[in-house]
C-alpha positions in Angstrom: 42.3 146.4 134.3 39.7 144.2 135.0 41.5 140.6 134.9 38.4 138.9 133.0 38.6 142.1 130.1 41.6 141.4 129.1 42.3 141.8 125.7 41.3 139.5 123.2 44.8 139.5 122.1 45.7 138.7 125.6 43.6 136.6 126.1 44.9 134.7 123.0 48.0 134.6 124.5 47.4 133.3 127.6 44.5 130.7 125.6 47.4 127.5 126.7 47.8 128.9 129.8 44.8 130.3 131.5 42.3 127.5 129.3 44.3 124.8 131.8 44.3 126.5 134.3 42.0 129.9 135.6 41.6 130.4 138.9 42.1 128.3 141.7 41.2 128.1 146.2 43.2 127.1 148.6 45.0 128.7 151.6 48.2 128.3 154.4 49.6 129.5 157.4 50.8 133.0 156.9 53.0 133.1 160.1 55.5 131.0 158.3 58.8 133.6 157.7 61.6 133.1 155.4 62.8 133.5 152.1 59.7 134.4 149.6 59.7 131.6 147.0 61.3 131.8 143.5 57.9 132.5 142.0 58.9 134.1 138.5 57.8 137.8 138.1 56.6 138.2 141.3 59.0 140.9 141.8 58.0 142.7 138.9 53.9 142.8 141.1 53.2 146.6 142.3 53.5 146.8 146.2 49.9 148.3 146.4 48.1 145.0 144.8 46.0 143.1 146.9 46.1 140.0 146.1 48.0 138.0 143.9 47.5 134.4 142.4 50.1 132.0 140.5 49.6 129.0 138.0 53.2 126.9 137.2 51.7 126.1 133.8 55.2 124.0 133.4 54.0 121.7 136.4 50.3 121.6 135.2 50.9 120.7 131.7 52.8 117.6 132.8 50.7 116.6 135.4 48.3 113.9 134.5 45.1 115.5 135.0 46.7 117.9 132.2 46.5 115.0 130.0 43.1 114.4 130.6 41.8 117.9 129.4 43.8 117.2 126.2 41.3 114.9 124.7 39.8 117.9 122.8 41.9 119.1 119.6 43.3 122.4 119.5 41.1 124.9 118.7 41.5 127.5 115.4 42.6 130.4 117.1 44.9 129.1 119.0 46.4 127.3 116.4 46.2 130.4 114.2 48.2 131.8 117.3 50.9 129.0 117.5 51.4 129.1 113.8 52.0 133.1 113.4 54.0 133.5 116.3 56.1 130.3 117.2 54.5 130.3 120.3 52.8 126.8 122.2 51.6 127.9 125.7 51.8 124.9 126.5 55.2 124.1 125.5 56.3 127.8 126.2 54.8 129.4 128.9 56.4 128.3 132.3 54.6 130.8 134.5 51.8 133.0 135.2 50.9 135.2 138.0 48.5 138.0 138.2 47.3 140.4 140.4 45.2 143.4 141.3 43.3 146.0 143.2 39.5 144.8 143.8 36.2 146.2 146.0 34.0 149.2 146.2 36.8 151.8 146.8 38.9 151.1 143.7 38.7 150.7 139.8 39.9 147.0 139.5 43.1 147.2 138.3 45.3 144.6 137.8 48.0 142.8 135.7 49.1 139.3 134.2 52.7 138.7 134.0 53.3 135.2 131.6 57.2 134.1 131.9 58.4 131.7 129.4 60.2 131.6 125.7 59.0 134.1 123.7 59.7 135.7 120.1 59.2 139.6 120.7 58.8 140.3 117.2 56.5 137.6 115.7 54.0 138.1 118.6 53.8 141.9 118.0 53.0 141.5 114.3 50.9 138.8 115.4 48.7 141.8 117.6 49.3 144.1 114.5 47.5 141.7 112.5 44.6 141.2 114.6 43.6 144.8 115.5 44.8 148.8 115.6 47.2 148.7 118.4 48.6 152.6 119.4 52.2 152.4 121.0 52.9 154.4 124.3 56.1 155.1 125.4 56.9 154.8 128.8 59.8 154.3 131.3 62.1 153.2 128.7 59.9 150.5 127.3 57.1 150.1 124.8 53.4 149.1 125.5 50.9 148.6 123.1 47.6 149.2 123.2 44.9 146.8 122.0 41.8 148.7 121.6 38.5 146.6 123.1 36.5 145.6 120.3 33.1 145.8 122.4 33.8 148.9 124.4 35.9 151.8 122.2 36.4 153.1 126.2 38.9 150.3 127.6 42.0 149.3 126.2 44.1 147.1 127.6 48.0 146.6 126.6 51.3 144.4 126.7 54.8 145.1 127.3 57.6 143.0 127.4 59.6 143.5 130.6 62.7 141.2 129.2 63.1 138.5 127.1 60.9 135.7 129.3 58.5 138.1 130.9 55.7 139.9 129.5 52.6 142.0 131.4 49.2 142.6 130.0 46.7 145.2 131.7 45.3 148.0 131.5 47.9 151.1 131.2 48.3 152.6 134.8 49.0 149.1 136.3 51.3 148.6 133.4 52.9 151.9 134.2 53.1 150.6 137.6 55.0 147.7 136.7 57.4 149.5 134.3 58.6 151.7 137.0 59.6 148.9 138.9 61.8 147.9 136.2 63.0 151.5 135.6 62.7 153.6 138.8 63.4 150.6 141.2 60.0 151.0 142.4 59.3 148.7 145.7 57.2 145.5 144.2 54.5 143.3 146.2 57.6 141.7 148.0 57.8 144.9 150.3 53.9 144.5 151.5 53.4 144.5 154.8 50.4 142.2 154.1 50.9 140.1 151.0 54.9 139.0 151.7 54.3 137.5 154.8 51.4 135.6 152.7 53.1 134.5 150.0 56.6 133.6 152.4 54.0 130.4 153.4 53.3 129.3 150.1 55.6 126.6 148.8 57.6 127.4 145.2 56.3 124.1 144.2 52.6 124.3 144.1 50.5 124.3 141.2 47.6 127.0 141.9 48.3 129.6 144.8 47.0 132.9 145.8 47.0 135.6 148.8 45.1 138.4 149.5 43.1 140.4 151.8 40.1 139.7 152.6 37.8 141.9 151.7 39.3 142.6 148.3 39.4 138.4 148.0 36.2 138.6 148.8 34.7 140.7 146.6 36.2 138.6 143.6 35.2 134.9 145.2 31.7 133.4 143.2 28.8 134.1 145.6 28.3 130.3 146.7 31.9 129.3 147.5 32.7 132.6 149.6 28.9 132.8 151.4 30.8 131.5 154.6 33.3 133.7 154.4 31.2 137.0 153.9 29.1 136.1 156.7 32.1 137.0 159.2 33.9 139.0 156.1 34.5 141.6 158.9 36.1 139.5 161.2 38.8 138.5 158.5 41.9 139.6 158.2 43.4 137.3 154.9 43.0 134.6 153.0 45.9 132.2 151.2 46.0 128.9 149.5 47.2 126.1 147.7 45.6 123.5 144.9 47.2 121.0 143.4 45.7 119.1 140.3 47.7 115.2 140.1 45.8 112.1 139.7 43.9 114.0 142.7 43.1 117.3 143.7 44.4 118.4 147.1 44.4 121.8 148.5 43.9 123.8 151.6 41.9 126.9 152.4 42.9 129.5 155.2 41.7 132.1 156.6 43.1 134.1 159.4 40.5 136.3 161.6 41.1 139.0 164.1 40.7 137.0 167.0 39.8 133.0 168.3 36.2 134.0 168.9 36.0 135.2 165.3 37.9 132.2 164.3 35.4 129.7 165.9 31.9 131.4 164.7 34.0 131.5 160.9 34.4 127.3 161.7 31.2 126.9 162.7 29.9 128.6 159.6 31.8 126.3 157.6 30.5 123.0 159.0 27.3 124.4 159.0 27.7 125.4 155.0 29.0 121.6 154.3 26.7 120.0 156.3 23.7 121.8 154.3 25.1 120.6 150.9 25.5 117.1 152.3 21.6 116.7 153.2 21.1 118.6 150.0 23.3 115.9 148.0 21.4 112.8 149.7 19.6 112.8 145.8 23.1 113.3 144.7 25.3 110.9 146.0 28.9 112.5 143.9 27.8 115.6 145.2 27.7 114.4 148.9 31.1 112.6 148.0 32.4 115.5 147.0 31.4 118.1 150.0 32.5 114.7 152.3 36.3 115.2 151.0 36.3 118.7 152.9 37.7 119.1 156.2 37.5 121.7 158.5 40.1 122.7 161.5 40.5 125.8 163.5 43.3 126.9 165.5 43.8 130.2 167.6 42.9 132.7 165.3 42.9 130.4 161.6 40.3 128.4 160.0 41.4 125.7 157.7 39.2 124.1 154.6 41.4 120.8 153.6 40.1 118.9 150.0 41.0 115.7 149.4 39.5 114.2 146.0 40.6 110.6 144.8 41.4 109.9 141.1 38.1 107.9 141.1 35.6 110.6 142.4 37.4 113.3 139.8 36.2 110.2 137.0 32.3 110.4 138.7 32.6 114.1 139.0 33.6 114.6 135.4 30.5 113.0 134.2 27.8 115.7 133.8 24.8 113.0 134.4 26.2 111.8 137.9 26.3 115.5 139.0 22.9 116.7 137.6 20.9 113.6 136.9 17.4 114.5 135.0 14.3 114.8 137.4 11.9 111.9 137.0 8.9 112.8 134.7 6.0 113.0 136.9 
C-alpha cells in the first residue's frame, strides 16, 4: 500500500488523527540498547518494513499547540464519521504507527495500525455505507476491502486485530500483519536494523520514526532531504524525535558508514543552512527559523537539533511574515 492511497474510508478514519498530526523529522542515537518502548502495535509491524513512524495522538491532542489547530470547526465528514460510528479521533484514538517497504526495488507497501476505543460494528456499517467493500478471509480474521474510487486497480482494506487495534493497507501487508497474530510471525521487533532504532527512541515522544536510509530517503520531500541524498550512499539510518508543546523541539540523526562520511554529511548541512540564511536576509522569520537549527557530529553520527520558541511558531504561522508580496516595480 502506498501510505498516501489509503482508502478514503481510511482515511476518514484516521481524519482526527493523521489531520493533527502527519508526518514528522527528527532522529537519535541508535546505539542506545534496552527494552524497546511500549509503543502500541508495534509488535503487530512485519519484520521486513523499513521504516516505521509513530504519532501518540493521546499526547498531541492535549498538548497546547493541539489547541491552537482547533480554532477551525469540525469539518462534515468527519462529523458525519463521529456521528455514525461513535467514534472522536480525537477523544478515541490513542495511537498510530505505520510503516512500510519504499524505493526502486519494491512496490510500496505498507500499513497503519490506529490503537484506541473502537466499536467494531458501527464502524463496519459505517464502510458499508460509504462504498462496495468485498470481505476476505484470512488467518482467522476478516478484512475488508474498500475499492479505490479513482483507480478500480487498488484497493486498500481494514482489519481489526482486537478490540483497540485496527490495520489499514493494502492486502499482502495486511496478510503480513495477520500472520503475526495467527502464525506467530516474527514482527519489526526482531530487525536487525530497525530494533536497535527504535530501542533509542523514548515511549514518550510525540512524533518518531526509524528507517533505513535509502528507503527514508526515497520518501523525504526533495528540499528537506537534498543534504542527505548528496552522501545518501554513505548512510546507513536515519531516526528521530519531534515534539510539538508551546515549542517545537526535535532532533535529526543520521548515522554513516564511517567519520569521514560523517564529517562531509556535517558539512553538507551547514552548508544547506547557511544558504537559506543569506537567502532569508529578505525574510527575516525565515532566517529565524533556519537559525533554531544546530548541527553536531560525532564519530560516525550527524545530529540536526530544532529549537523553535512559542513566539517564532506565532510569526511562523502568519502566511505574510513567511511570503511577504514583492514590491510593485
Amino acid at each position: 500500500m502506498k501510505i498516501r492511497n489509503l482508502s478514503a474510508i481510511g482515511i476518514l478514519f484516521l481524519l482526527g488523527a493523521a489531520s493533527v498530526g502527519a508526518v514528522v523529522a527528527t532522529y537519535i542515537d541508535i546505539s542506545a540498547q534496552g527494552s524497546v518502548p511500549a509503543f502500541p502495535g508495534l509488535g503487530n509491524i512485519p519484520s521486513d518494513c523499513q521504516f516505521v513512524f509513530g504519532v501518540n495522538v493521546r499526547k498531541l491532542v492535549n498538548s497546547p499547540a493541539f489547541s491552537k489547530l482547533q480554532t477551525q470547526p469540525v469539518g462534515n465528514d468527519l462529523s458525519s464519521f463521529i456521528e455514525k460510528t461513535g467514534v472522536d479521533p480525537r477523544r478515541d484514538v490513542s495511537y498510530l504507527l505505520g510503516a512500510g517497504r519504499g524505493g526502486a526495488q519494491s512496490r510500496n507497501e505498507g500499513v497503519v495500525i490506529v490503537s484506541g476505543t473502537f466499536n467494531q460494528e458501527r464502524i463496519n456499517a459505517f464502510i458499508r455505507s460509504k462504498s462496495a467493500p468485498s470481505e476476505v478471509q484470512y488467518a482467522g480474521s476478516t478484512v475488508m476491502m474498500i475499492p479505490d474510487s479513482n483507480n478500480v486497480d487498488l484497493k486498500n482494506g481494514i482489519a481489526f486485530l482486537n478490540d483497540s487495534e485496527i490495520a489499514l493497507g493494502e492486502l499482502e501487508s495486511l496478510k503480513a500483519v495477520l500472520d503475526i497474530k495467527a502464525k506467530g510471525n516474527q514482527s519489526i521487533l526482531s530487525s536487525e536494523t530497525l530494533a536497535p532504532l527504535i530501542r533509542s527512541i523514548g515511549s514518550g515522544e510525540m512524533f518518531w520514526f526509524a528507517g533505513d536510509a535509502s528507503s527514508m530517503l526515497s520518501r523525504a520531500p526533495a528540499a528537506a532531504a537534498a543534504p542527505l541524498r548528496m552522501s545518501a550512499s554513505s548512510i546507513r539510518s536515519v531516526v528521530g524525535t519531534l515534539n510539538l508543546t508551546d515549542a517545537v523541539t526535535g532532533r535529526i540523526t543520521a548515522t554513516a558508514l564511517n567519520p569521514d562520511a560523517a564529517v562531509k554529511l556535517a558539512d553538507a548541512f551547514r552548508g544547506f543552512i547557511a544558504l537559506g540564511q543569506l537567502a532569508g536576509n529578505e525574510h527575516p522569520e525565515l532566517k529565524a527559523l533556519l537559525g533554531g537549527l544546530a548541527v553536531s557530529q560525532n564519530s560516525t553520527q550527524v545530529s540536526i537539533d530544532l529549537a523553535l520558541s512559542a513566539e517564532m511558531l506565532d510569526k511562523l504561522s502568519r502566511p505574510q511574515n513567511m511570503m511577504r508580496q514583492a514590491p510593485v516595480q
